[in-house]
C-alpha distance (Angstrom), angle and dihedral (degrees) to the residues before:
residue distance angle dihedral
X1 . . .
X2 3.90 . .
X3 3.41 131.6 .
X4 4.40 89.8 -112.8
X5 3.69 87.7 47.8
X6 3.93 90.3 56.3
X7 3.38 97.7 45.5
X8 3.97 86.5 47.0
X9 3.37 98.3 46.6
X10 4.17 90.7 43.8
X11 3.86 93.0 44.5
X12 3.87 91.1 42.3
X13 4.25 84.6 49.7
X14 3.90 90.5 51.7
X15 3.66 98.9 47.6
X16 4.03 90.8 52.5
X17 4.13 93.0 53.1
X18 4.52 102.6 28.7
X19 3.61 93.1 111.2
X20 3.89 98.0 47.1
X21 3.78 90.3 35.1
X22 3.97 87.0 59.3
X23 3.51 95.9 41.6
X24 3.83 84.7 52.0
X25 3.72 105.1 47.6
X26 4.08 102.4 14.3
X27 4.36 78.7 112.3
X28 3.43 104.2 23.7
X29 4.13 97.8 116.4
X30 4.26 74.1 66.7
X31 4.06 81.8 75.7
X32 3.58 98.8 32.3
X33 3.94 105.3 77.0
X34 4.14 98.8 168.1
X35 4.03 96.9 43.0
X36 3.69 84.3 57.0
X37 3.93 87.4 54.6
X38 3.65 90.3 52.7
X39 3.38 104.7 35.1
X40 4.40 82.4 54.2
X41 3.90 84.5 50.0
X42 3.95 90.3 49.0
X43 3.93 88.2 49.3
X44 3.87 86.1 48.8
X45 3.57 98.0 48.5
X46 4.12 101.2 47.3
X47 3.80 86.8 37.5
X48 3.98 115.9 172.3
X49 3.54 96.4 -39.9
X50 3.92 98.7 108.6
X51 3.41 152.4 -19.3
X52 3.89 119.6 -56.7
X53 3.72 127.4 -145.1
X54 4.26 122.2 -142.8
X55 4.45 91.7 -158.5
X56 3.87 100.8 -157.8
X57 3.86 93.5 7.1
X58 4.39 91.1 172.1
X59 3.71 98.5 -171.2
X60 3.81 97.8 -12.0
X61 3.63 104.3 -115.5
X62 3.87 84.3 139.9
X63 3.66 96.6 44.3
X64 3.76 91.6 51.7
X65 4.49 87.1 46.1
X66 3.76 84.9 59.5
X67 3.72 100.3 46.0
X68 3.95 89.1 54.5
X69 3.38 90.7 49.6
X70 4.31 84.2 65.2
X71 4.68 99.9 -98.7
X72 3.45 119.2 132.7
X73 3.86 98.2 -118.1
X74 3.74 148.8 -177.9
X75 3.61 138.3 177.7
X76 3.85 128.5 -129.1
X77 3.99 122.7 175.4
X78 3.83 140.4 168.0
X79 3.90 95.5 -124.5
X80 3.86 122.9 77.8
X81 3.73 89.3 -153.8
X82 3.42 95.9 53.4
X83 3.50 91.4 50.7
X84 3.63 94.8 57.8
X85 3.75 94.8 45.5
X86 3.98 88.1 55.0
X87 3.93 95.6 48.2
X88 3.98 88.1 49.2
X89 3.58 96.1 47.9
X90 4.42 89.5 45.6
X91 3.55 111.7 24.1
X92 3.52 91.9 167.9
X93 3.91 96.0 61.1
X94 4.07 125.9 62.4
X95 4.01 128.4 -107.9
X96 3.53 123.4 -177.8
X97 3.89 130.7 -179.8
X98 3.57 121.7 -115.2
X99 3.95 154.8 113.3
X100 3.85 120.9 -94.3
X101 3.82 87.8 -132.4
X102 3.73 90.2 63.0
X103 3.71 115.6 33.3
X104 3.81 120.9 -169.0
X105 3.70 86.0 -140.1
X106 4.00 131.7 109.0
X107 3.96 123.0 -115.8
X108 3.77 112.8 -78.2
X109 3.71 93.3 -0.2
X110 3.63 93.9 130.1
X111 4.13 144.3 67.4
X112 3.45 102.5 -169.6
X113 3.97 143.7 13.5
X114 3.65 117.6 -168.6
X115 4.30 104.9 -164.4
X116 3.92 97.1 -174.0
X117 3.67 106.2 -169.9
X118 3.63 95.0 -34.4
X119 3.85 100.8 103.5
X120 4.00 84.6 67.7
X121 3.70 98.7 87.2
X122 3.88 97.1 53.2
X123 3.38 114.4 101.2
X124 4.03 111.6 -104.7
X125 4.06 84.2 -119.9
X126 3.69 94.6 50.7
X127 3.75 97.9 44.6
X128 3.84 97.5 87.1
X129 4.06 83.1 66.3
X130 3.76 86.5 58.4
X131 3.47 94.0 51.1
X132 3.75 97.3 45.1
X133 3.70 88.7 56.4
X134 3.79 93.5 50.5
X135 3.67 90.3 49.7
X136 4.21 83.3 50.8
X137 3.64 90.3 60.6
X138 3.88 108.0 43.9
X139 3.44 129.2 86.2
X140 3.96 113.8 -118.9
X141 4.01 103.2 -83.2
X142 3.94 89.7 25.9
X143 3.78 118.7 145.1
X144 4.04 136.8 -128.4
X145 3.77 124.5 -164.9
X146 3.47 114.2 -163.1
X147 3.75 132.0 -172.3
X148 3.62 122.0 -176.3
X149 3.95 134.8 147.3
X150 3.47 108.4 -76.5
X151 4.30 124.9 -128.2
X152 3.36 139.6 175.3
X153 3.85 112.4 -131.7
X154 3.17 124.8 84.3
X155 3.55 105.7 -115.5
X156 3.96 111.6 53.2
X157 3.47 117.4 -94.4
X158 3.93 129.8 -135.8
X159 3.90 118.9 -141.0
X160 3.52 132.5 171.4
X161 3.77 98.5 -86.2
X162 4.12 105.5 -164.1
X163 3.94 85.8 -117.9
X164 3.73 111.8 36.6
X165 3.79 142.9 -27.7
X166 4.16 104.4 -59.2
X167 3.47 134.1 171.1
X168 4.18 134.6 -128.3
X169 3.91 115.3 -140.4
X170 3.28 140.1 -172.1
X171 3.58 118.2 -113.9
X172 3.92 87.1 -138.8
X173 4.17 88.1 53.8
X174 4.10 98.7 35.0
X175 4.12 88.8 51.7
X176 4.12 85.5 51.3
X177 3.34 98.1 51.5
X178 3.94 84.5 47.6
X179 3.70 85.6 47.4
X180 3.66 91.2 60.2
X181 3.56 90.4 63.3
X182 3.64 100.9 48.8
X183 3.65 104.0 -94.5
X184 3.85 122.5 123.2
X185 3.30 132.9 -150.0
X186 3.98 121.0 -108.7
X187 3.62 104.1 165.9
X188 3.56 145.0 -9.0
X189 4.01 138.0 -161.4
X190 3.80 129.7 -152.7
X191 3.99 132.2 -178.7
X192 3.02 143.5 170.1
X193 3.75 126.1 -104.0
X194 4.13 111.9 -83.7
X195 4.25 122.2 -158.4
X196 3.65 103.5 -56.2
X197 3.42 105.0 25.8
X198 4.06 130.3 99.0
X199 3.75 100.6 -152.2
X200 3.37 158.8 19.0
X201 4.08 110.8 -67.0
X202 3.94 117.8 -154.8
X203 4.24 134.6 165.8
X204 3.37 132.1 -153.7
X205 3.83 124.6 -158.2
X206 3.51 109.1 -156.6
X207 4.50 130.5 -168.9
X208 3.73 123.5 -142.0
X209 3.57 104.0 -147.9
């Protein structure tokens, strides 16, 4: 499969489900008591100094979380739908269409990218590109968060995700990939699966140097 028809297929896959999907998980950071803790410690750490990037924001529930918690924050997101849901639900904030393999965004324009369980549908092979591009667009000692279902071999692992094809990593093998690209690992998070969820869930927050 090629890179367009992924990003097809996933955009195509997002448009059919954006207003369930928002109904779904508009409050899910309600359930979700230690992402909150690290998304407050992302906020803390990236602080005012820049603009902050929400990578596959879907409605932007989490773009939205992070501007109340004081970052200068917009939303981009493969799905059309999605993006019209999001600008609906927060006028006030900014959405904007687009791939995270070709941001619309200048070199070292940005302090922080949070990619919450959006990285999962890139193919393990093409996920170095991804990474490249984030490392394009933060400044030097800018900060990724990223939260992604969590596995335990050592090559990522597709599964029938409930939306489109998606892949589980291991933190170990997600933060090397990363690595190749500069970034370095500051922290990571992982749980254990809660009611309604299949598998283990873990984050990484990551430092470009």
């Amino acid at each position: 499969m090629t890179d367009q028809s992924t990003l097809h297929d996933t955009k195509a896959a997002y448009d059919a489900i954006a207003g369930l999907y928002a109904e779904m998980f508009s409050d899910i950071l309600d359930q979700l008591p230690l992402e909150r803790a690290l998304l407050r410690a992302f906020a803390d750490i990236v602080g005012e100094a820049g603009p902050v990037a929400d990578l596959g924001c879907g409605p932007g529930h989490l773009t939205a979380h992070l501007n109340e918690l004081g970052l200068d924050v917009f939303g981009v997101d493969l799905s059309p739908e999605m993006i019209a849901l999001a600008r609906q639900a927060h006028p006030g904030l900014r959405f904007d269409e687009g791939s995270m393999t070709a941001l619309d965004v200048e070199d070292a324009a940005l302090v922080g990218i949070l990619a919450f369980y959006s990285v999962i549908h890139t193919p393990p092979q093409r996920l170095s590109e991804v990474f490249d591009e984030f490392a394009r667009v933060l400044k030097p000692g800018g900060h990724v968060l990223l939260g992604f279902f969590a596995g335990d071999e050592a090559w990522p692992r597709e599964f029938d995700h409930k939306v489109t094809l998606a892949y589980r990593w291991l933190p170990d093998a997600l933060a090397a990939v990363a690595g190749q690209s500069g970034f370095a690992e500051v922290a990571r998070l992982r749980r254990e699966p809660i009611e309604g969820e299949r598998f283990q869930q873990a984050q990484l927050l990551l430092r470009k140097p």
